[in-house]
C-alpha positions in Angstrom: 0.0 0.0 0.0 1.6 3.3 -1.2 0.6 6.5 0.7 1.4 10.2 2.0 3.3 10.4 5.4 3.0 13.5 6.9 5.3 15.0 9.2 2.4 17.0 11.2 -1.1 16.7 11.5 -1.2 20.5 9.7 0.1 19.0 6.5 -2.8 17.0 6.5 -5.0 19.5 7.0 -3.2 21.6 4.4 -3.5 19.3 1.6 -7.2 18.9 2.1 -7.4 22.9 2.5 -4.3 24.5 1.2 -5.5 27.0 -2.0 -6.2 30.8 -0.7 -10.1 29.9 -1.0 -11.0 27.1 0.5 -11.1 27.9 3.9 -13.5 30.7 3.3 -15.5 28.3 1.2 -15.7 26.1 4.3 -16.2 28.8 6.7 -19.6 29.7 4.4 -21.1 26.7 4.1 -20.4 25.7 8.1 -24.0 28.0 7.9 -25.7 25.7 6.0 -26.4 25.1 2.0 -25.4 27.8 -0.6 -25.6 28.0 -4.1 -22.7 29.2 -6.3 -24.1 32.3 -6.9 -24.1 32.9 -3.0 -20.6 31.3 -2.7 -19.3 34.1 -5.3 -20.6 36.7 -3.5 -19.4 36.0 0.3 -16.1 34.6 -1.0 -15.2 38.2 -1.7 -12.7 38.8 -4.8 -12.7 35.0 -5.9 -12.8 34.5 -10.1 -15.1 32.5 -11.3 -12.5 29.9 -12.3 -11.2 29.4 -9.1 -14.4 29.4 -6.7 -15.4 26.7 -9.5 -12.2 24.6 -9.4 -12.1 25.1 -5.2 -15.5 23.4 -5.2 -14.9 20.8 -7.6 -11.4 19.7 -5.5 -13.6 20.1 -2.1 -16.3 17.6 -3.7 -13.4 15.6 -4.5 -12.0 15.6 -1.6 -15.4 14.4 0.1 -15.3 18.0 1.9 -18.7 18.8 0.4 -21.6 17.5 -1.4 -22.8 18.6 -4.6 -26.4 18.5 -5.0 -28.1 19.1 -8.3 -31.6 19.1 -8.3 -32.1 18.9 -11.9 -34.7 21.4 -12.3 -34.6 24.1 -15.2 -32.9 26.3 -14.9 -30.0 24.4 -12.8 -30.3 24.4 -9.4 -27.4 23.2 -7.5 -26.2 23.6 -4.0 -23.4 22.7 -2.2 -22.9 21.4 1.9 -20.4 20.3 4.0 -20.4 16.0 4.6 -19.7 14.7 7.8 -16.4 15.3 7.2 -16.6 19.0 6.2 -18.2 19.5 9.2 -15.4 18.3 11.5 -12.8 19.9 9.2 -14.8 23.3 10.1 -14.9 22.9 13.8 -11.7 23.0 13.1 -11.4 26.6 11.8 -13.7 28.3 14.4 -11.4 29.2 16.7 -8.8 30.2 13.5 -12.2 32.6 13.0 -12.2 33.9 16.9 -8.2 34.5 16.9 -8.8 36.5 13.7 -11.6 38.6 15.0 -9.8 39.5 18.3 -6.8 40.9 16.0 -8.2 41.9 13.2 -6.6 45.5 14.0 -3.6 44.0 14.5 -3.3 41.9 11.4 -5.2 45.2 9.0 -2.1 47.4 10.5 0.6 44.4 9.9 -0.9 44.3 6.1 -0.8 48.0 5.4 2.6 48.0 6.5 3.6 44.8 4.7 1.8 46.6 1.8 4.0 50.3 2.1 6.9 48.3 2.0 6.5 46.2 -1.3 4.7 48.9 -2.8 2.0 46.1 -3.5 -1.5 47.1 -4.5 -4.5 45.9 -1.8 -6.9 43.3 -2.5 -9.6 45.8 -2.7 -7.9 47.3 -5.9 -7.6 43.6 -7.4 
């Protein structure tokens, strides 16, 4: 039997949720069924492409459930399995650190920002 060994229990997380989306994708649908539509719009400045491909690795990855209801026109959804759901537990207290510092890590950005000369994600 060949198969990944990981050298921490965060690279296993990682490769079921590494990608700069996914987490938020989680994070949305630990609230319950959304469509894509929805997704799009509370994943702030995710393509199209991406929020697409993210879902489709997620189903993949038995994350979440694709559920197509095979009306017209399409109506699908998405939800977390079993597994999603303890993968998001996961993540709330990720969500709590970040809303106790959010000051913090705005201020660490903007400098991060003034030094590269980058543009901010609102401009992208």
């Amino acid at each position: 039997m060949t198969g990944t060994n990981f050298s921490c229990g965060l690279e296993a997380v990682l490769a079921i949720l590494g990608g700069k989306w996914k987490p938020l994708i989680l994070y949305h649908l630990a609230g319950g069924p959304r469509r894509t539509g929805e997704l799009r719009r509370l994943v702030a400045h995710v393509s199209e492409k991406m929020l697409i491909q993210h879902l489709k690795e997620m189903t993949d990855d038995g994350v979440i459930r694709r559920i197509d209801f095979r009306m017209v026109p399409p109506h699908v959804e998405y939800e977390l399995t079993d597994f999603g759901r303890s993968l998001a537990g996961v993540l709330a207290p990720l969500c709590e650190w970040g809303t106790r510092h959010t000051e913090e890590v705005a201020a660490i950005v903007q400098n991060r920002k003034r030094e590269t000369g980058a543009p901010s994600p609102e401009a992208a």
